[in-house]
N, C-alpha and C positions, 0 to 999 in steps of 0.2 A: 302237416308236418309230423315225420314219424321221432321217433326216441328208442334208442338201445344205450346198456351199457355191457362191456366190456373191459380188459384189462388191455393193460400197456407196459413192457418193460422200458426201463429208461437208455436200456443198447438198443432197443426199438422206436421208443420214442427220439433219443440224438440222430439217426438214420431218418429218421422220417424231418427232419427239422433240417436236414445238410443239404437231404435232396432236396429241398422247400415243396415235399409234399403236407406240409401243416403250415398258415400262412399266420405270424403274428404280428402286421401290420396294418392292422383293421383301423381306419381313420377316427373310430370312435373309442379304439382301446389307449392304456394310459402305455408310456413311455416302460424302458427294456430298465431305467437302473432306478427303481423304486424302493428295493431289498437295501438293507445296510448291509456291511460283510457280516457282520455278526448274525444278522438273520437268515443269510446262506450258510454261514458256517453252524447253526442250529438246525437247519432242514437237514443239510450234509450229514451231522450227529443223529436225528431221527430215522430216517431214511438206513445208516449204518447195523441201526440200532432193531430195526425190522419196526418201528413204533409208525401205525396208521396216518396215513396222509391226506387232508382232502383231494377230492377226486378232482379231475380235469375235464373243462369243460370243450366241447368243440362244436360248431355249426355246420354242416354245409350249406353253399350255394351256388346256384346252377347261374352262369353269367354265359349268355350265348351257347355254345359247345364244348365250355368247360368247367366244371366242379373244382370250385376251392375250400377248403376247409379251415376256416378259421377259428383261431382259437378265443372261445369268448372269457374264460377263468382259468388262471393257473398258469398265468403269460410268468410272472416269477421263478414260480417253481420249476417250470419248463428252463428259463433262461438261467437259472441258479445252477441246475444241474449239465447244462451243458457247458459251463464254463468252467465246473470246476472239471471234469472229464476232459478237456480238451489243455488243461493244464495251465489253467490263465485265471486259476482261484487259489490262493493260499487260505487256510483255515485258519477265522479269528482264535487268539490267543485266547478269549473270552467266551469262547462256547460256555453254556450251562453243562455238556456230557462229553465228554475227552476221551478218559479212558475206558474204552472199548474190548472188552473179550470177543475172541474168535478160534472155532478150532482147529488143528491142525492135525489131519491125517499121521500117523509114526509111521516113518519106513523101517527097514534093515539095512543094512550092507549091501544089500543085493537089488535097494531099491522097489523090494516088496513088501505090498503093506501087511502090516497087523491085525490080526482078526482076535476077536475074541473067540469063545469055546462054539459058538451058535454061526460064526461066521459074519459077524459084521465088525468094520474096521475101528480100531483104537485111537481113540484119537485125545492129542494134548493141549490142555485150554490153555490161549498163553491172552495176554492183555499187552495192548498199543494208543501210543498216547497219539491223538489225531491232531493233536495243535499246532500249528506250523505246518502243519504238510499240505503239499499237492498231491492230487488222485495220483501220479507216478509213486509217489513214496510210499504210498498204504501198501501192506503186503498184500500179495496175491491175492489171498481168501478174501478180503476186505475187497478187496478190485470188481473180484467177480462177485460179492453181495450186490455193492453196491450198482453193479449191470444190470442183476438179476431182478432187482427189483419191480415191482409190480404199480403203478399208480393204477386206479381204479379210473375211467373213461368214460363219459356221459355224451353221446353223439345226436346233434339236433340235424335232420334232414331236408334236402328240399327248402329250407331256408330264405325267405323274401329281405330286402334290408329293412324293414321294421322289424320284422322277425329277432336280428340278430341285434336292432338297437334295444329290442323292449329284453332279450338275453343280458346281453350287456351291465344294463342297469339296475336289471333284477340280480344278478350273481354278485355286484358289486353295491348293494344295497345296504347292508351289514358290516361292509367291510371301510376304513379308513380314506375315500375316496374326497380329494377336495373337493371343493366345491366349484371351483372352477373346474376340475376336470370332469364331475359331475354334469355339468353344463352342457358339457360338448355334444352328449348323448343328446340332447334337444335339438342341437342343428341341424342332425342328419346328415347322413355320410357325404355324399356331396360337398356341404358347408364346412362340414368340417376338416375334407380334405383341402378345401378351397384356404381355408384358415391357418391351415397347418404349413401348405407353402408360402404363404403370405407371412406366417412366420421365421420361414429362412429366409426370408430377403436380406443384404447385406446389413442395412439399417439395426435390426435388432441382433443378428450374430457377429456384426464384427466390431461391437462395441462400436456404436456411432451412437446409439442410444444406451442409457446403463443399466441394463438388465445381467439379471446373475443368471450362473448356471440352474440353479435353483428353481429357477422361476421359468425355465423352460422343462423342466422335472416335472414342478409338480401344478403344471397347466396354466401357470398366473400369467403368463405371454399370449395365450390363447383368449384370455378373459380383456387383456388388455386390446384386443384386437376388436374384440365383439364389442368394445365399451365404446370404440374409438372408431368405428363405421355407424354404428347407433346415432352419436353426438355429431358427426358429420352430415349421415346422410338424412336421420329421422329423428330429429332432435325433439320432435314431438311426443315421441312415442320411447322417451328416456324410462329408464324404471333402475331403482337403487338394485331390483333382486335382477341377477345375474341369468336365470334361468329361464325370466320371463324374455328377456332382451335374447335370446337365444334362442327361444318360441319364436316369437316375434320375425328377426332375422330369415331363419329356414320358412316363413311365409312371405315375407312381403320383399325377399332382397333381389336385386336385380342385378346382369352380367356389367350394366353400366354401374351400379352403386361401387361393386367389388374395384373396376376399373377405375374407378375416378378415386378410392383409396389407394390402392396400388399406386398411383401416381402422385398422392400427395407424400410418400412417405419416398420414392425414387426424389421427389425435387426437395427432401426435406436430407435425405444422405447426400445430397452435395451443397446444400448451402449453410447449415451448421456446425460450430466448433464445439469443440471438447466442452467449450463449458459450459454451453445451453445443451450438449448431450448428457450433462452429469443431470441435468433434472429432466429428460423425458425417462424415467423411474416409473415402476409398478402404480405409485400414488396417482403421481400426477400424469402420465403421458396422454389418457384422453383427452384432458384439460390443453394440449396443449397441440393435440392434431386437431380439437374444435375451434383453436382460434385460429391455424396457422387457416384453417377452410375458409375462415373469414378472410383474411388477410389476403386472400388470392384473389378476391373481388376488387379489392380495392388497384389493382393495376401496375401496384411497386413491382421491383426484383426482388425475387428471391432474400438475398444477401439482405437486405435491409429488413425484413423478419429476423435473421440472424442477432441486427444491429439492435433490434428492438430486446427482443429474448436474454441479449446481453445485459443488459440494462434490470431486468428482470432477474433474473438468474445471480446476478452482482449481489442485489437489494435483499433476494431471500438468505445469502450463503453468508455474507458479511454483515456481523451484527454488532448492535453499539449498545451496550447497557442492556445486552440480553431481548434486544429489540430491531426488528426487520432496517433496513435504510434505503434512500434513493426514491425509486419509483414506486416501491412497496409502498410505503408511506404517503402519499400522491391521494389527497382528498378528492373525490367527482361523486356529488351528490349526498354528500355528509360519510361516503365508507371510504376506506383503503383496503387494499389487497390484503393488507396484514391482519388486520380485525375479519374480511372474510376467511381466512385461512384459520382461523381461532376455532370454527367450528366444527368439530368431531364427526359432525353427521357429511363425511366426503361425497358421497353417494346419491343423498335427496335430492329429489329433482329440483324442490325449489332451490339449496343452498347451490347444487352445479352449476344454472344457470345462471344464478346472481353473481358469482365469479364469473363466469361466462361472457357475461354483460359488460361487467364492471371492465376483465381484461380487452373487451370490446373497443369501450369509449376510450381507457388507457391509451391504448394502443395508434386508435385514431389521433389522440392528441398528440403522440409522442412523434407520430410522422408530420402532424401540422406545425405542430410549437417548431422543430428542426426543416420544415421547408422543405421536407422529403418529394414533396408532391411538383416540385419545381425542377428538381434533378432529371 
């Protein structure tokens, strides 16, 4: 694997990103709107300002007959400065450096310039507030700075995909990276592209289940997926830490495991209502693809999971005296849901499964007590 570095201007680097000869959709790199405005609108002020920037990082890799170059650091800064150039960034009002000097050439009348006694040209320092504006509004001089600019360019070649995972997570090591998106690097490209469309299925984007924008940002949709094939498929092999389940996965997972989840969450977008979608949530949603896995054993419809979860879902949301009711409350074996819910440690494998359990035996009763089984 060799290494150069190099410079890049940013009218060279927006030209290499239009053609899509720079690829930034690497299945293990984090999402395009991580930056606040305020933090574009500070790179924008630095960058104006000629003040050093970290360098960019890029890989090659050879797929078949063709070389893609993907970008492993500086997917921000890349996409910060392409959008304010394409006129689709206004500058926070909040920048830390606003006003800006820049010089400007003096003409004559005649539209020729000023020299001084030795022959070079005169020129007038004038200052511009950058706040509120888009790249159209900066004067010229500003325009062309900021084209001209230079990022400094770190090129890995020849690149394998461990290559570019163990890049990956080496450049992003230091830096503010969840831990769920941290994670993803462990599944390996594959799984994780595998995960990734598994997270656009209708179920999680069209609000059937209640997941924020948020939580597709800043990877927690991704983690809920890893949590939630784990407790389905290998329930054995559960682990509170997020990374080892994500080891784990990229070794032991199978095109049937990925398949037989895909399927539990298409029969799970048409048989629940709004209000057993208000709790498949960040928290709880494993908890509640490992029971419905159960409940598919058992030989009812669909619709009567719904009927159940209802009942569930009622019991946690409506509370009497600052306390769960209904089915929450529901003694089997000296516990109730409500007292396992008491406990902080969400994650433990023994607390998961004794919920697990508990909503098990619930669950079975609530279809036997109601004669479901006779329908």
């Amino acid at each position: 694997m060799l290494v150069d570095e190099n410079k890049l201007t940013i009218e060279m680097l927006i030209k290499k990103i239009n053609n899509k000869n720079i690829r930034f959709d690497h299945p293990l790199q984090r999402g395009n709107e991580q930056w606040s405005k305020l933090m574009i609108g500070n790179l924008i002020s630095d960058i104006l300002q000629g003040n050093p920037i970290p360098d960019l990082i890029f890989a090659e890799q050879k797929i078949g007959d063709h070389s893609i170059i993907w970008n492993i650091d500086g997917k921000q800064r890349c996409m910060g400065v392409r959008l304010f150039v394409s006129d689709k960034y206004t500058i926070s009002n909040n920048i830390t450096r606003y006003m800006l000097e820049y010089p400007v050439i003096t003409l004559d009348h005649r539209e020729t310039i000023h020299t001084d006694q030795i022959g070079n040209p005169i020129c007038n320092i004038k200052k511009f507030d950058i706040r509120g504006k888009k790249f159209k509004d900066l004067p010229g001089e500003l325009q062309q700075r900021f084209l001209n600019f230079c990022f400094g360019a770190v090129n890995y070649y020849d690149c394998s995909h461990e290559d570019i995972s163990y890049h990956i997570g080496r450049y992003n090591e230091g830096r503010p990276m969840t831990k769920s998106q941290k994670g993803m690097a462990h599944l390996g490209v594959p799984l994780s592209l595998t995960v990734k469309k598994i997270s656009a299925m209708s179920f999680f984007v069209d609000a059937v289940g209640n997941y924020t924008p948020g939580q597709f940002k800043n990877g927690t949709i991704y983690r809920i997926i890893v949590e939630s094939i784990i407790i389905t498929r290998f329930p054995d092999n559960w682990s509170k830490e997020y990374e080892k389940n994500c080891k784990f996965l990229k070794s032991n997972v199978k095109t049937e495991d990925i398949e037989f989840f895909k399927n539990l969450v298409k029969r799970l977008e048409k048989c629940i209502d709004d209000r057993v979608g208000e709790i498949f949530n960040a928290k709880y949603s494993f908890l509640w693809f490992g029971l419905f896995s159960k409940f598919i054993v058992l030989g009812l419809k669909d619709k009567h999971f719904n009927d159940f979860m209802i009942q569930l879902a009622d019991g946690m949301k409506v509370k009497k005296n600052n306390e769960m009711t209904g089915i929450c409350k529901t003694d089997i074996d000296g516990l109730n849901f409500e007292t396992l819910l008491k406990n902080s440690s969400t994650k433990d494998k023994k607390i998961v499964f004794d919920r697990l359990d508990h909503l098990e035996k619930l669950m079975r009763r609530y279809f036997m007590l109601n004669n479901y089984y006779k329908r």
